[in-house]
N, C-alpha and C positions, 0 to 999 in steps of 0.2 A: 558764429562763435560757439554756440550750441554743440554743431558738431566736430567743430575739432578738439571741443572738451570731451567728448565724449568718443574720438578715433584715441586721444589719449589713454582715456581711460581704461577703454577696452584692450591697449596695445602693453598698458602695464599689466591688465588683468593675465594676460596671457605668458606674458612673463615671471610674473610675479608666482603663480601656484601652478609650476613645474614642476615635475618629480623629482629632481635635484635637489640634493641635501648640501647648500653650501658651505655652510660652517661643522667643518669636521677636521678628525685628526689629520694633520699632513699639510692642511692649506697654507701654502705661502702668500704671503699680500704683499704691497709694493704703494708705494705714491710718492709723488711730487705735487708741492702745490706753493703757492703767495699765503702767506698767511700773517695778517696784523696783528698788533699786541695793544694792549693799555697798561701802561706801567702806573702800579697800584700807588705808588706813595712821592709823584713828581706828576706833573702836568706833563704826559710825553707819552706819545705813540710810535710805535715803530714796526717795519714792515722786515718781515724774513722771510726765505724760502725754506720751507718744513719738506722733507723726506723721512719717509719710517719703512722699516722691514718687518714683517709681523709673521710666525710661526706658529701656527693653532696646535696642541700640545692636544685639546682634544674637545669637546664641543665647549665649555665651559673654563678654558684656560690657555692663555695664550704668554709668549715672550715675544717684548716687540724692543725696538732701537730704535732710535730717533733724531735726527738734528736739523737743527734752527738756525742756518745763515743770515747777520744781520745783515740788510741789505742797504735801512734806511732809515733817520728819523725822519716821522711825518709831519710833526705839528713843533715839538719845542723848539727854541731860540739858543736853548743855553743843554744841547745834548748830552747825557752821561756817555754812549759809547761811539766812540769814534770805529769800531767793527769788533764784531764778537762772532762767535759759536757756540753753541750751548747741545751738548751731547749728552743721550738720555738714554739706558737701558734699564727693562724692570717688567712686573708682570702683570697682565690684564685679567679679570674673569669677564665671562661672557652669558648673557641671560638673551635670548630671543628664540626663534621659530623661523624655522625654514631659509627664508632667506630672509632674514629682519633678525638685524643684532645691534644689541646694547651692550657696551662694557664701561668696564671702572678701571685704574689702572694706575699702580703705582712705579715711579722710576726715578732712581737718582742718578746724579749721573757729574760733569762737568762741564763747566764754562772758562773758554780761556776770551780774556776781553780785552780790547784797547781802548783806553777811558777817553774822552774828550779833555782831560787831565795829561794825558801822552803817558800816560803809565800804562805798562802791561800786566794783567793777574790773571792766576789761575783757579778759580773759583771753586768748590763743591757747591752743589745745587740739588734739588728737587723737585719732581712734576707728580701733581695728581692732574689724571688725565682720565674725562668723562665723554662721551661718545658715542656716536649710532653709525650705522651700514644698513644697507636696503642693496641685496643682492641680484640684480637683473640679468645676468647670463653668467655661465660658469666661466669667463673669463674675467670678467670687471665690478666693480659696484659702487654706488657712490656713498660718500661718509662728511660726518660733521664730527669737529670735537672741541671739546673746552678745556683748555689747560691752563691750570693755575700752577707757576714755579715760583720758587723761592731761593735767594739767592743774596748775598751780600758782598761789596765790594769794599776791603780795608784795606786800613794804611795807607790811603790816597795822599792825603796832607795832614797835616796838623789842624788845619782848619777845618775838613770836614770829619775825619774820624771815618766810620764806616757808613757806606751808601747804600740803603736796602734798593732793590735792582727787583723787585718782585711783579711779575706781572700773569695780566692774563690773557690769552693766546687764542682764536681761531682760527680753525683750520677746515675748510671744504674742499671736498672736490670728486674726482675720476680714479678711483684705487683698481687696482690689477690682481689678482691672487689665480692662482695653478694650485692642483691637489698634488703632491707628490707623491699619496698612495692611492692604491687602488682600495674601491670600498671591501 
């Protein structure tokens, strides 16, 4: 056990403090991934497939897009969306070293939803979105992120009034990014 923590170890070392500066002007990023949610203000979890596009503007500033296919409640009995998408553009900063990046990241965007109501709406929404990258070859890297959106669904019925739809979001995985300039 010892030593295949330590073939690890040795095998990120080597990757890890390359001479490759990966967060720089030009980088395009890429992902796909499952990503679950906890909706802040109902008993209900829900699973979506998250894609984002992310354009590094320059070591410290990025523009990304994002969307959130619902795919599924997990847990409640009594669902808010019977299928949604929640589309999100807006702009990142970026704090890290070499290949270790941290950003913050704000982005509004829209939500069109099918309520378990059988109503369709078109929502405006918002994401703060928090995050890291750990960049391991000049073609991919892995990332964690937290997003918290905001969101309400009105005019449903008379009886409910408007539905806060707020949740928060992770998201892991295998990201891709190409430089599209030369240093």
């Amino acid at each position: 056990m010892v030593r295949l923590i330590s073939l690890i170890a040795l095998m990120f070392s080597f990757m890890a403090f390359g001479q490759e500066q990966y967060i720089r002007q030009g980088t395009l990023k890429a992902s796909a991934t499952i990503a679950p949610s906890k909706m802040l203000n109902r008993y209900a979890n829900n699973i979506y497939l998250n894609g984002f596009i992310a354009y590094q503007l320059d070591e410290h500033l990025s523009l990304r897009g994002g969307t959130y296919f619902f795919v599924n409640n997990a847990t409640s009995a009594n669902p808010i969306y019977a299928g949604a998408i929640h589309t999100y553009f807006g702009a990142f900063y970026h704090k890290g070293k070499r290949n270790w990046d941290n950003y913050l990241g704000f982005q509004p965007g829209v939500s069109v939803v099918k309520t378990a109501f059988k109503n369709n709406a078109v929502l405006p929404t918002f994401a703060f979105k928090i995050g890291t990258a750990y960049y391991v070859w000049k073609y991919f890297h892995f990332f964690a992120d937290l997003t918290y959106t905001n969101s309400s669904i009105r005019g449903i019925a008379l009886d409910y009034g408007s539905i806060k739809t707020d949740e928060l979001i992770i998201s892991a995985g295998l990201g891709f990014q190409i430089n599209t300039k030369k240093k």
